[in-house]
N, C-alpha and C positions, 0 to 999 in steps of 0.2 A: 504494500500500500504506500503510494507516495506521501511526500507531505503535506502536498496540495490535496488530498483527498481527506487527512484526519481534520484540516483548517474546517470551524464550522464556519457553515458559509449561510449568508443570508441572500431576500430578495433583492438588497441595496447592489451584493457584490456579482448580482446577474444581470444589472444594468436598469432596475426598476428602483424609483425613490420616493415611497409611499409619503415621505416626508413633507416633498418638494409639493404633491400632489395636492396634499393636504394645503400648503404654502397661499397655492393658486388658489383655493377656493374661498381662503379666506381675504385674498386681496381684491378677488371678482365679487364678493357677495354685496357691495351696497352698489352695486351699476346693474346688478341682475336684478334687486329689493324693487331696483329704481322702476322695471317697468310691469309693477305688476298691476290688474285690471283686477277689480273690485272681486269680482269673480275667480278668484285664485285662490285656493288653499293651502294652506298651509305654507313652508318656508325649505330652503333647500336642505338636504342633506334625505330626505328620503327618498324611496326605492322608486317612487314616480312620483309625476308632476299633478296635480290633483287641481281640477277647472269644474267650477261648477254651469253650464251653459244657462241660462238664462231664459229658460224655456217658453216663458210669460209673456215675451217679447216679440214670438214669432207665432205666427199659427201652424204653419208645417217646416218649421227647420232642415235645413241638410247640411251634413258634415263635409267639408270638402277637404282633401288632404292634399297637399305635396312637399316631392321632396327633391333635391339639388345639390351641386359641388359649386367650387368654382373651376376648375378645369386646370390648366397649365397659367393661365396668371398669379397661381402659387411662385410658381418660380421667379418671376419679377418681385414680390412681395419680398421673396428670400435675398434676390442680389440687391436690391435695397436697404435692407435687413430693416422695412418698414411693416408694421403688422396690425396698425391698426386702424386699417379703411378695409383690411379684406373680410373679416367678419360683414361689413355692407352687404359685401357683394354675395357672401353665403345667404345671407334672409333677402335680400332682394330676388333673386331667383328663383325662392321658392313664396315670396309672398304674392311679387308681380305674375307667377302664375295661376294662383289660386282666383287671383283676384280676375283674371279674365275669365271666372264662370260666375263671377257680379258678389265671391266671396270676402266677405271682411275674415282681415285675419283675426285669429284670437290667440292661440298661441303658438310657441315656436318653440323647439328643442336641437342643441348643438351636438356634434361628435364632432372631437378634435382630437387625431392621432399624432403623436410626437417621438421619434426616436429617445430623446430624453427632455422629461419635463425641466423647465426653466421657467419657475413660478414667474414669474417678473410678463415674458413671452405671453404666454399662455394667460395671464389675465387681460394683457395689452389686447392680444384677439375675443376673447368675449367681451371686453367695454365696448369693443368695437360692434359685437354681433347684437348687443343692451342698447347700443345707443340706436341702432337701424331699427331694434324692434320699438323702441320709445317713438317713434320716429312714424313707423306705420299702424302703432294702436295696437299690437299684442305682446303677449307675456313670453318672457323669457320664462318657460318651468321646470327647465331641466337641462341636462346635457353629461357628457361625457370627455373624459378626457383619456382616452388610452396611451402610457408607454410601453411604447413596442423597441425594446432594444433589439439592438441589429437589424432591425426590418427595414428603416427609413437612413438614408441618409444624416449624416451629423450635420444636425440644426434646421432640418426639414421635415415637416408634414403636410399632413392635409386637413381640408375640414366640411363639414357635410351639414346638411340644414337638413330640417322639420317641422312644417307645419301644417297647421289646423285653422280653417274656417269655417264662417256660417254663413248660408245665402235664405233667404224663405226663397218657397218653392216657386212661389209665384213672380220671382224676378231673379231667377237661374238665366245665363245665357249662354246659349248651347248653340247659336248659329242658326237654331231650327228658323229664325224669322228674316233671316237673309233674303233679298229677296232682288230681284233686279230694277236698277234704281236707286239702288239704296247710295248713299256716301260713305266714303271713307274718310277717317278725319286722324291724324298724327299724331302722337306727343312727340315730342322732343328726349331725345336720351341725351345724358350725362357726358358720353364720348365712346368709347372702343363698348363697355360693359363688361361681361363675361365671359364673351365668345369668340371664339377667332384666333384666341393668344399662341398657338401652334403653328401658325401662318404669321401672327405680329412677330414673333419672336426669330422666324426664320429669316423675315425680311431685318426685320431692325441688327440682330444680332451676329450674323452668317454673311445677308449679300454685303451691307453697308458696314460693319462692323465697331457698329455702335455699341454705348454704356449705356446704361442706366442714369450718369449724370451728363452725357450729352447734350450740350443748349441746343435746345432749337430753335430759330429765329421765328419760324413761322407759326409755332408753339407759346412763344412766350415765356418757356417754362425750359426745365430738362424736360429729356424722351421719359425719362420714370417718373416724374410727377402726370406728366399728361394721360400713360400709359394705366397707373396705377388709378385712376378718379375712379371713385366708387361708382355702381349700377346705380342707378336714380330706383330709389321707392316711387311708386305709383298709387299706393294708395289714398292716401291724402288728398291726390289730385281726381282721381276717378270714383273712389265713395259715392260724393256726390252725388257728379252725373249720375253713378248706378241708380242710385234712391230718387231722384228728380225725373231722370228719364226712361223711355225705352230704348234702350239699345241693343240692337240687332246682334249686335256678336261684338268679339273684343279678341286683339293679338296680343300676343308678347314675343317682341321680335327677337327671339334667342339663334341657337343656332340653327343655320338653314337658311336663316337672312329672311328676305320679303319671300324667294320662291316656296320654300318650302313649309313657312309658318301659316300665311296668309289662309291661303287653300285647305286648311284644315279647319276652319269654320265656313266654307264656302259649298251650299246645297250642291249636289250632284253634277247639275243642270245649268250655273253660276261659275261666271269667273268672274275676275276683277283687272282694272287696269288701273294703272299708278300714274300719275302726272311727277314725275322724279323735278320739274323743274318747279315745283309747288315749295319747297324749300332747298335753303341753301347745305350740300353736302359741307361738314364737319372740316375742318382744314386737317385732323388726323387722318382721317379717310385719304384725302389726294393724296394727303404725303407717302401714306403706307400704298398708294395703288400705282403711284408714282416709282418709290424707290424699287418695289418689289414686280414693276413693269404687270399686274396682274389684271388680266380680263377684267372691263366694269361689272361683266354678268355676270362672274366669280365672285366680284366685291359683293353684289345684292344679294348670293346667294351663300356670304359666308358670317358679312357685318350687318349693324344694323342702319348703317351708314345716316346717322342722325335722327333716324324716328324709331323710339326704344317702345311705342305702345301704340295702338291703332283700334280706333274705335268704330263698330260697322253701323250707320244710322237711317233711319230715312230720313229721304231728301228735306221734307216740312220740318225738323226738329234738328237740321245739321245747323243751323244759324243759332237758335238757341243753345244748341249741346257747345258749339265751340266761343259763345260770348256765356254762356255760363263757367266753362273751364278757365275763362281768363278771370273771375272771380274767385276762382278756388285759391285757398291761402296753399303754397307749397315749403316743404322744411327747406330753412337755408334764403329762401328768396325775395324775404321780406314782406310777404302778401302776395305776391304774384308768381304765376307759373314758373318756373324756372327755365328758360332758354340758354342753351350753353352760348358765350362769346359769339364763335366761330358763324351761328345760326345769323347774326345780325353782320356779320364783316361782308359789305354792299363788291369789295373789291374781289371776292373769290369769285371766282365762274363756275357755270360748272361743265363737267367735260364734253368735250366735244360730241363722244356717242350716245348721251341724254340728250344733249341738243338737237341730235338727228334724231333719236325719238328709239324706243323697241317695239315692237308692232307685236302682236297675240294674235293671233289667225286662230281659232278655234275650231273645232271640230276636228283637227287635226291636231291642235291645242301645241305648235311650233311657236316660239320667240323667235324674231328675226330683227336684226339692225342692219342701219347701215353698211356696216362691217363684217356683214358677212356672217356673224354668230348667229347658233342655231340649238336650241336645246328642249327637248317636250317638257313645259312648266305647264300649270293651268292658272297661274299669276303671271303677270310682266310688267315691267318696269318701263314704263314708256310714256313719252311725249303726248300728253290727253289730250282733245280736243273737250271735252268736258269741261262742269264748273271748276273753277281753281277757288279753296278756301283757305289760301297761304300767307295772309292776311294778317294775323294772330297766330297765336303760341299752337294752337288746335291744328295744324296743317293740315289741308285734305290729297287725299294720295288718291282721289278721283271716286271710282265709281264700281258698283258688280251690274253684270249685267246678262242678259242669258245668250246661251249657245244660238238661239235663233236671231239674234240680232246685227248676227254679221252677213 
Protein backbone atom coordinates (compact mmCIF):
# COMPACT_ATOMS: atom_id res chain seq x y z
CA UNK A 1 0.00 0.00 0.00
CA UNK A 2 1.50 3.37 -0.97
CA UNK A 3 1.50 6.21 1.11
CA UNK A 4 -0.60 8.17 -0.80
CA UNK A 5 -3.33 5.48 -0.37
CA UNK A 6 -3.01 5.33 3.86
CA UNK A 7 -3.34 9.73 3.54
CA UNK A 8 -7.05 10.03 4.50
CA UNK A 9 -8.39 12.00 1.99
CA UNK A 10 -11.28 14.06 1.68
CA UNK A 11 -13.94 15.73 -0.85
CA UNK A 12 -11.71 19.20 -0.78
CA UNK A 13 -8.47 16.87 -2.00
CA UNK A 14 -10.75 15.59 -5.11
CA UNK A 15 -11.18 18.85 -6.21
CA UNK A 16 -14.67 19.71 -4.74
CA UNK A 17 -14.83 22.63 -1.82
CA UNK A 18 -18.17 22.29 -0.14
CA UNK A 19 -16.67 25.31 1.78
CA UNK A 20 -16.31 27.75 -1.03
CA UNK A 21 -19.92 26.60 -2.12
CA UNK A 22 -21.24 27.37 0.90
CA UNK A 23 -19.16 30.97 0.56
CA UNK A 24 -21.28 31.65 -2.77
CA UNK A 25 -24.56 31.35 -1.21
CA UNK A 26 -24.03 33.38 1.38
CA UNK A 27 -22.71 36.22 -0.72
CA UNK A 28 -25.79 35.62 -3.45
CA UNK A 29 -28.55 35.58 -0.86
CA UNK A 30 -29.76 39.24 -0.42
CA UNK A 31 -29.70 39.81 -4.78
CA UNK A 32 -31.77 36.55 -4.84
CA UNK A 33 -34.09 37.92 -1.28
CA UNK A 34 -34.11 40.93 -3.77
CA UNK A 35 -36.56 39.41 -6.40
CA UNK A 36 -38.89 37.72 -4.60
CA UNK A 37 -43.00 38.15 -5.75
CA UNK A 38 -45.37 38.12 -2.83
CA UNK A 39 -46.20 34.65 -3.86
CA UNK A 40 -42.89 32.88 -2.92
CA UNK A 41 -42.36 30.66 -0.11
CA UNK A 42 -40.29 30.26 1.94
CA UNK A 43 -36.38 31.37 1.62
CA UNK A 44 -33.25 29.59 0.10
CA UNK A 45 -31.52 26.69 1.32
CA UNK A 46 -34.33 24.17 0.67
CA UNK A 47 -34.72 21.01 -1.55
CA UNK A 48 -37.02 23.23 -3.85
CA UNK A 49 -38.27 26.42 -4.72
CA UNK A 50 -41.94 26.69 -3.28
CA UNK A 51 -44.46 29.42 -5.43
CA UNK A 52 -47.72 29.63 -4.59
CA UNK A 53 -49.70 30.80 -8.00
CA UNK A 54 -52.39 32.97 -7.46
CA UNK A 55 -55.11 31.08 -8.64
CA UNK A 56 -57.81 33.82 -7.92
CA UNK A 57 -56.59 35.83 -10.41
CA UNK A 58 -57.02 33.91 -13.47
CA UNK A 59 -60.17 31.86 -14.56
CA UNK A 60 -58.21 29.14 -16.45
CA UNK A 61 -54.52 29.57 -15.86
CA UNK A 62 -51.67 27.76 -17.97
CA UNK A 63 -48.33 26.93 -16.97
CA UNK A 64 -45.94 27.72 -19.53
CA UNK A 65 -42.23 26.50 -19.03
CA UNK A 66 -38.88 27.18 -20.76
CA UNK A 67 -35.61 26.50 -20.77
CA UNK A 68 -32.05 27.83 -22.24
CA UNK A 69 -28.10 28.37 -22.34
CA UNK A 70 -26.32 30.86 -23.52
CA UNK A 71 -24.26 29.09 -26.02
CA UNK A 72 -20.53 29.97 -26.85
CA UNK A 73 -20.73 33.69 -25.77
CA UNK A 74 -19.54 31.98 -22.52
CA UNK A 75 -16.23 32.19 -23.98
CA UNK A 76 -16.12 35.88 -24.49
CA UNK A 77 -17.47 36.28 -20.81
CA UNK A 78 -14.29 34.15 -19.99
CA UNK A 79 -11.58 36.03 -22.18
CA UNK A 80 -12.92 39.14 -20.59
CA UNK A 81 -12.99 37.56 -17.29
CA UNK A 82 -16.39 39.70 -17.19
CA UNK A 83 -19.36 37.61 -15.46
CA UNK A 84 -21.73 39.77 -14.75
CA UNK A 85 -24.01 40.78 -17.61
CA UNK A 86 -24.02 36.97 -18.70
CA UNK A 87 -26.55 35.78 -16.12
CA UNK A 88 -28.95 38.51 -18.50
CA UNK A 89 -28.47 36.63 -21.06
CA UNK A 90 -29.32 33.03 -19.30
CA UNK A 91 -33.07 34.59 -18.07
CA UNK A 92 -33.49 36.52 -21.03
CA UNK A 93 -33.69 33.55 -23.36
CA UNK A 94 -35.72 31.78 -21.43
CA UNK A 95 -38.16 34.52 -20.34
CA UNK A 96 -38.39 36.37 -23.94
CA UNK A 97 -39.50 32.97 -24.97
CA UNK A 98 -42.07 32.12 -22.78
CA UNK A 99 -43.39 35.22 -23.10
CA UNK A 100 -44.11 34.96 -26.94
CA UNK A 101 -47.06 32.50 -25.85
CA UNK A 102 -48.40 36.17 -24.11
CA UNK A 103 -46.75 34.31 -20.60
CA UNK A 104 -45.77 36.48 -17.68
CA UNK A 105 -42.85 35.06 -16.17
CA UNK A 106 -43.18 34.16 -12.52
CA UNK A 107 -40.34 32.21 -11.68
CA UNK A 108 -36.88 31.27 -12.62
CA UNK A 109 -34.35 28.70 -11.55
CA UNK A 110 -30.33 28.63 -12.32
CA UNK A 111 -27.77 25.79 -12.93
CA UNK A 112 -24.32 26.89 -12.99
CA UNK A 113 -21.56 24.22 -13.48
CA UNK A 114 -17.84 25.30 -12.58
CA UNK A 115 -14.75 23.26 -12.65
CA UNK A 116 -13.82 24.98 -9.21
CA UNK A 117 -16.11 27.11 -7.31
CA UNK A 118 -14.63 30.74 -6.67
CA UNK A 119 -17.27 32.04 -4.23
CA UNK A 120 -16.60 35.71 -5.37
CA UNK A 121 -17.27 34.39 -9.44
CA UNK A 122 -20.16 32.46 -8.92
CA UNK A 123 -22.03 35.04 -6.87
CA UNK A 124 -20.93 37.82 -9.57
CA UNK A 125 -23.09 35.44 -12.13
CA UNK A 126 -26.27 35.01 -10.05
CA UNK A 127 -26.44 39.08 -9.16
CA UNK A 128 -26.24 39.08 -12.60
CA UNK A 129 -29.07 36.28 -13.21
CA UNK A 130 -31.39 38.51 -9.74
CA UNK A 131 -30.93 41.54 -11.29
CA UNK A 132 -32.51 40.32 -15.08
CA UNK A 133 -35.18 38.47 -13.11
CA UNK A 134 -35.82 41.93 -10.97
CA UNK A 135 -35.92 43.39 -14.20
CA UNK A 136 -38.60 41.05 -15.87
CA UNK A 137 -41.02 40.60 -12.71
CA UNK A 138 -40.08 36.89 -11.56
CA UNK A 139 -38.54 35.18 -8.69
CA UNK A 140 -35.34 33.94 -8.40
CA UNK A 141 -36.24 30.33 -6.30
CA UNK A 142 -33.67 28.38 -6.68
CA UNK A 143 -30.78 27.14 -8.49
CA UNK A 144 -27.67 25.11 -8.55
CA UNK A 145 -24.37 25.37 -8.55
CA UNK A 146 -22.30 22.20 -9.48
CA UNK A 147 -18.24 21.55 -9.03
CA UNK A 148 -17.28 19.24 -11.57
CA UNK A 149 -13.54 18.83 -11.01
CA UNK A 150 -11.75 17.88 -14.01
CA UNK A 151 -14.74 18.15 -16.24
CA UNK A 152 -14.41 21.96 -17.35
CA UNK A 153 -11.61 23.65 -18.01
CA UNK A 154 -9.79 25.88 -15.30
CA UNK A 155 -11.97 28.80 -14.76
CA UNK A 156 -14.66 27.81 -17.04
CA UNK A 157 -18.32 27.00 -17.15
CA UNK A 158 -21.45 27.11 -18.14
CA UNK A 159 -24.95 28.19 -17.07
CA UNK A 160 -28.53 27.18 -17.95
CA UNK A 161 -31.80 28.95 -17.06
CA UNK A 162 -35.45 27.81 -15.98
CA UNK A 163 -38.54 29.06 -16.11
CA UNK A 164 -42.01 29.34 -15.33
CA UNK A 165 -45.03 31.39 -16.44
CA UNK A 166 -48.67 32.04 -16.52
CA UNK A 167 -50.81 33.16 -19.43
CA UNK A 168 -55.13 32.78 -18.91
CA UNK A 169 -56.31 30.76 -21.60
CA UNK A 170 -58.18 33.06 -23.17
CA UNK A 171 -55.09 35.32 -24.25
CA UNK A 172 -52.50 32.35 -25.05
CA UNK A 173 -50.82 33.17 -28.51
CA UNK A 174 -50.36 30.33 -30.42
CA UNK A 175 -50.29 31.96 -34.14
CA UNK A 176 -53.70 30.12 -34.42
CA UNK A 177 -55.07 33.99 -35.53
CA UNK A 178 -52.56 34.64 -38.04
CA UNK A 179 -54.12 35.48 -40.74
CA UNK A 180 -53.24 37.22 -44.19
CA UNK A 181 -53.11 40.90 -43.78
CA UNK A 182 -52.02 40.93 -40.67
CA UNK A 183 -48.79 43.20 -39.61
CA UNK A 184 -45.64 42.76 -38.59
CA UNK A 185 -44.30 45.19 -36.13
CA UNK A 186 -40.34 44.81 -34.53
CA UNK A 187 -38.75 45.49 -31.29
CA UNK A 188 -35.43 46.52 -31.34
CA UNK A 189 -32.72 44.08 -29.77
CA UNK A 190 -29.97 45.16 -27.53
CA UNK A 191 -27.11 44.09 -30.36
CA UNK A 192 -25.44 40.46 -31.23
CA UNK A 193 -27.97 38.77 -28.11
CA UNK A 194 -27.39 35.09 -27.60
CA UNK A 195 -26.98 33.62 -31.00
CA UNK A 196 -24.58 33.42 -33.42
CA UNK A 197 -21.26 33.62 -31.13
CA UNK A 198 -19.61 30.48 -33.19
CA UNK A 199 -19.69 32.54 -36.37
CA UNK A 200 -18.82 36.07 -34.15
CA UNK A 201 -16.10 34.46 -32.73
CA UNK A 202 -14.69 32.85 -35.96
CA UNK A 203 -14.84 36.02 -37.70
CA UNK A 204 -13.60 38.58 -34.94
CA UNK A 205 -11.05 36.19 -33.58
CA UNK A 206 -9.58 33.66 -36.53
CA UNK A 207 -10.15 35.83 -39.89
CA UNK A 208 -9.35 39.59 -38.32
CA UNK A 209 -7.42 38.48 -35.30
CA UNK A 210 -8.82 40.54 -32.88
CA UNK A 211 -9.14 40.83 -28.76
CA UNK A 212 -11.41 41.34 -26.63
CA UNK A 213 -10.03 44.91 -25.82
CA UNK A 214 -9.83 45.84 -29.50
CA UNK A 215 -11.39 49.60 -30.20
CA UNK A 216 -13.50 49.82 -32.58
CA UNK A 217 -14.04 53.12 -34.13
CA UNK A 218 -17.36 52.22 -35.47
CA UNK A 219 -18.26 50.72 -32.16
CA UNK A 220 -17.52 53.32 -29.94
CA UNK A 221 -16.49 50.90 -27.45
CA UNK A 222 -13.93 47.64 -27.51
CA UNK A 223 -15.13 44.59 -29.63
CA UNK A 224 -15.85 42.95 -25.97
CA UNK A 225 -17.93 45.52 -24.58
CA UNK A 226 -20.06 45.76 -27.74
CA UNK A 227 -19.94 41.89 -28.06
CA UNK A 228 -20.74 41.01 -24.46
CA UNK A 229 -24.27 43.61 -24.11
CA UNK A 230 -26.70 41.64 -22.52
CA UNK A 231 -30.11 40.10 -24.42
CA UNK A 232 -32.61 42.88 -23.89
CA UNK A 233 -35.73 41.58 -21.50
CA UNK A 234 -38.97 41.92 -23.21
CA UNK A 235 -41.13 41.62 -20.86
CA UNK A 236 -41.78 44.97 -19.50
CA UNK A 237 -42.11 46.07 -22.81
CA UNK A 238 -44.66 43.41 -24.21
CA UNK A 239 -46.81 42.63 -20.87
CA UNK A 240 -48.70 45.22 -21.87
CA UNK A 241 -49.45 45.19 -25.35
CA UNK A 242 -50.27 41.37 -24.38
CA UNK A 243 -53.16 42.49 -21.77
CA UNK A 244 -54.32 45.65 -23.91
CA UNK A 245 -54.31 43.87 -27.17
CA UNK A 246 -54.94 41.01 -29.48
CA UNK A 247 -52.16 39.86 -30.81
CA UNK A 248 -51.86 37.45 -33.55
CA UNK A 249 -48.67 35.77 -32.66
CA UNK A 250 -45.25 36.97 -31.25
CA UNK A 251 -41.31 35.81 -32.28
CA UNK A 252 -38.37 35.66 -30.58
CA UNK A 253 -35.79 36.15 -32.88
CA UNK A 254 -33.06 33.60 -31.51
CA UNK A 255 -31.27 31.27 -33.45
CA UNK A 256 -32.38 30.77 -37.02
CA UNK A 257 -32.44 34.47 -37.46
CA UNK A 258 -35.94 35.98 -39.32
CA UNK A 259 -35.85 32.50 -41.76
CA UNK A 260 -36.30 30.04 -39.43
CA UNK A 261 -38.01 31.64 -36.23
CA UNK A 262 -40.76 33.61 -38.10
CA UNK A 263 -42.43 30.61 -39.95
CA UNK A 264 -43.19 28.96 -36.87
CA UNK A 265 -46.13 30.99 -35.97
CA UNK A 266 -47.05 31.21 -39.58
CA UNK A 267 -50.77 29.04 -40.44
CA UNK A 268 -49.94 26.49 -43.19
CA UNK A 269 -51.22 28.48 -45.90
CA UNK A 270 -49.32 32.12 -44.77
CA UNK A 271 -46.05 33.42 -45.33
CA UNK A 272 -44.75 36.70 -44.48
CA UNK A 273 -42.58 39.25 -46.06
CA UNK A 274 -40.10 41.64 -44.24
CA UNK A 275 -39.51 45.30 -45.45
CA UNK A 276 -35.53 45.00 -44.14
CA UNK A 277 -35.34 48.73 -45.03
CA UNK A 278 -38.17 49.55 -42.23
CA UNK A 279 -35.04 49.92 -39.86
CA UNK A 280 -31.67 50.70 -39.71
CA UNK A 281 -29.36 47.34 -39.56
CA UNK A 282 -27.04 47.59 -36.17
CA UNK A 283 -23.54 48.88 -37.10
CA UNK A 284 -22.30 45.22 -35.33
CA UNK A 285 -24.12 43.55 -37.99
CA UNK A 286 -22.13 45.38 -41.18
CA UNK A 287 -19.20 45.05 -39.30
CA UNK A 288 -19.31 41.25 -38.56
CA UNK A 289 -20.81 40.79 -42.39
CA UNK A 290 -18.31 42.81 -43.56
CA UNK A 291 -15.10 41.57 -41.81
CA UNK A 292 -16.37 38.00 -42.07
CA UNK A 293 -17.39 38.64 -46.11
CA UNK A 294 -20.69 36.55 -45.01
CA UNK A 295 -23.86 36.01 -47.29
CA UNK A 296 -26.60 38.81 -46.17
CA UNK A 297 -29.17 35.77 -46.28
CA UNK A 298 -26.68 33.98 -43.99
CA UNK A 299 -26.75 37.19 -41.64
CA UNK A 300 -30.80 36.89 -41.41
CA UNK A 301 -30.73 33.56 -41.03
CA UNK A 302 -28.08 33.38 -38.36
CA UNK A 303 -28.54 37.05 -36.33
CA UNK A 304 -31.04 38.82 -35.22
CA UNK A 305 -29.77 41.74 -37.09
CA UNK A 306 -31.49 44.49 -34.95
CA UNK A 307 -35.04 43.34 -34.27
CA UNK A 308 -34.77 40.87 -31.19
CA UNK A 309 -38.82 40.53 -30.85
CA UNK A 310 -41.69 40.65 -33.60
CA UNK A 311 -45.01 41.03 -32.93
CA UNK A 312 -47.84 39.57 -35.43
CA UNK A 313 -51.10 42.12 -35.43
CA UNK A 314 -53.87 43.18 -37.59
CA UNK A 315 -53.67 45.64 -39.68
CA UNK A 316 -56.72 48.17 -37.55
CA UNK A 317 -54.65 47.69 -34.20
CA UNK A 318 -50.82 47.96 -35.68
CA UNK A 319 -51.08 51.93 -35.02
CA UNK A 320 -52.28 51.41 -31.65
CA UNK A 321 -50.16 48.38 -30.67
CA UNK A 322 -46.87 50.38 -31.98
CA UNK A 323 -47.94 54.11 -30.24
CA UNK A 324 -49.00 52.07 -27.28
CA UNK A 325 -45.31 50.27 -27.10
CA UNK A 326 -43.75 53.61 -27.39
CA UNK A 327 -45.60 54.39 -23.92
CA UNK A 328 -44.33 51.38 -22.22
CA UNK A 329 -41.78 52.35 -19.53
CA UNK A 330 -38.52 49.96 -20.47
CA UNK A 331 -35.58 48.93 -17.71
CA UNK A 332 -32.44 51.14 -18.23
CA UNK A 333 -34.37 53.62 -20.67
CA UNK A 334 -35.68 56.18 -18.77
CA UNK A 335 -39.51 55.62 -19.64
CA UNK A 336 -39.14 54.98 -23.06
CA UNK A 337 -38.46 51.97 -25.20
CA UNK A 338 -35.15 51.23 -25.53
CA UNK A 339 -33.45 51.60 -29.04
CA UNK A 340 -29.93 50.74 -29.27
CA UNK A 341 -27.55 53.99 -30.64
CA UNK A 342 -26.72 52.23 -33.98
CA UNK A 343 -30.91 52.06 -34.79
CA UNK A 344 -30.91 56.17 -34.98
CA UNK A 345 -27.10 56.64 -36.70
CA UNK A 346 -29.03 58.49 -40.07
CA UNK A 347 -25.37 57.94 -41.63
CA UNK A 348 -25.34 53.95 -41.82
CA UNK A 349 -26.82 52.44 -45.17
CA UNK A 350 -27.96 49.73 -45.48
CA UNK A 351 -26.43 47.02 -47.88
CA UNK A 352 -26.73 47.06 -51.18
CA UNK A 353 -28.79 43.42 -51.47
CA UNK A 354 -31.65 44.91 -49.06
CA UNK A 355 -31.64 47.78 -51.24
CA UNK A 356 -32.36 45.44 -54.28
CA UNK A 357 -34.88 43.83 -52.34
CA UNK A 358 -35.21 39.56 -51.66
CA UNK A 359 -38.26 38.50 -53.49
CA UNK A 360 -40.46 35.20 -52.00
CA UNK A 361 -42.12 33.56 -54.87
CA UNK A 362 -44.24 31.12 -53.04
CA UNK A 363 -45.77 28.13 -53.85
CA UNK A 364 -42.42 27.00 -54.72
CA UNK A 365 -41.65 29.17 -51.59
CA UNK A 366 -37.72 30.04 -53.22
CA UNK A 367 -35.94 33.56 -51.93
CA UNK A 368 -34.20 35.06 -54.64
CA UNK A 369 -32.08 38.56 -54.82
CA UNK A 370 -30.55 40.23 -56.97
CA UNK A 371 -27.59 38.38 -56.47
CA UNK A 372 -28.30 35.60 -57.49
CA UNK A 373 -29.09 33.61 -53.83
CA UNK A 374 -31.47 31.17 -53.80
CA UNK A 375 -32.78 29.01 -50.74
CA UNK A 376 -36.43 27.26 -49.84
CA UNK A 377 -37.59 29.63 -46.79
CA UNK A 378 -41.27 30.25 -46.35
CA UNK A 379 -40.11 33.80 -44.74
CA UNK A 380 -37.91 36.48 -46.73
CA UNK A 381 -36.30 39.35 -46.14
CA UNK A 382 -37.16 41.66 -48.62
CA UNK A 383 -37.75 45.01 -50.12
CA UNK A 384 -41.89 45.47 -49.22
CA UNK A 385 -43.85 47.37 -51.29
CA UNK A 386 -46.23 47.37 -48.39
CA UNK A 387 -47.19 49.68 -45.34
CA UNK A 388 -43.71 50.73 -43.79
CA UNK A 389 -44.29 51.32 -39.66
CA UNK A 390 -40.51 52.31 -39.19
CA UNK A 391 -41.47 55.35 -37.78
CA UNK A 392 -41.09 54.50 -33.87
CA UNK A 393 -39.24 52.01 -31.78
CA UNK A 394 -42.29 49.28 -32.93
CA UNK A 395 -40.60 48.74 -36.42
CA UNK A 396 -42.92 46.86 -38.98
CA UNK A 397 -41.11 44.16 -41.00
CA UNK A 398 -44.38 44.23 -43.30
CA UNK A 399 -46.96 41.90 -43.71
CA UNK A 400 -48.31 37.78 -43.87
CA UNK A 401 -50.08 37.13 -46.56
CA UNK A 402 -51.58 33.98 -48.32
CA UNK A 403 -50.07 31.40 -50.88
CA UNK A 404 -52.84 32.79 -53.22
CA UNK A 405 -51.87 36.14 -53.45
CA UNK A 406 -49.02 35.84 -55.71
Amino acid sequence: MSEQSKKQMTYADAGVDIDAGNRAVELMKESVRATYRPEVIGDLGGFGGLFALNSGKYQEPILVSGTDGVGTKLKLAFMADKHNTIGQDAVAMCVNDILVQGAEPLFFLDYIAVDKVDAEKVANIVQGVAKACQESGCALIGGETAEMAGFYSQGEYDIAGFCVGVVEKSKMITGDKVAPGDVLLGLPSSGVHSNGFSLVRKICFEVMNYDMSTEIPEFGCSLGEKLLTPTRLYPKSCLPLIEKFDLHGMVHITGGGFYDNIPRILPEKCDAEINAAAWEIPVVFKKLQEWGNVPWAEMYRTFNMGVGMVLVVAPEEADAVRLGGNSVPDAGSGGAVYIPPELHDPGVGLPPCVHQGLQLFLGQAVVQSAHGFQRPHRAAVAQGQLRDFALLPEMAVNAVFDHGDM
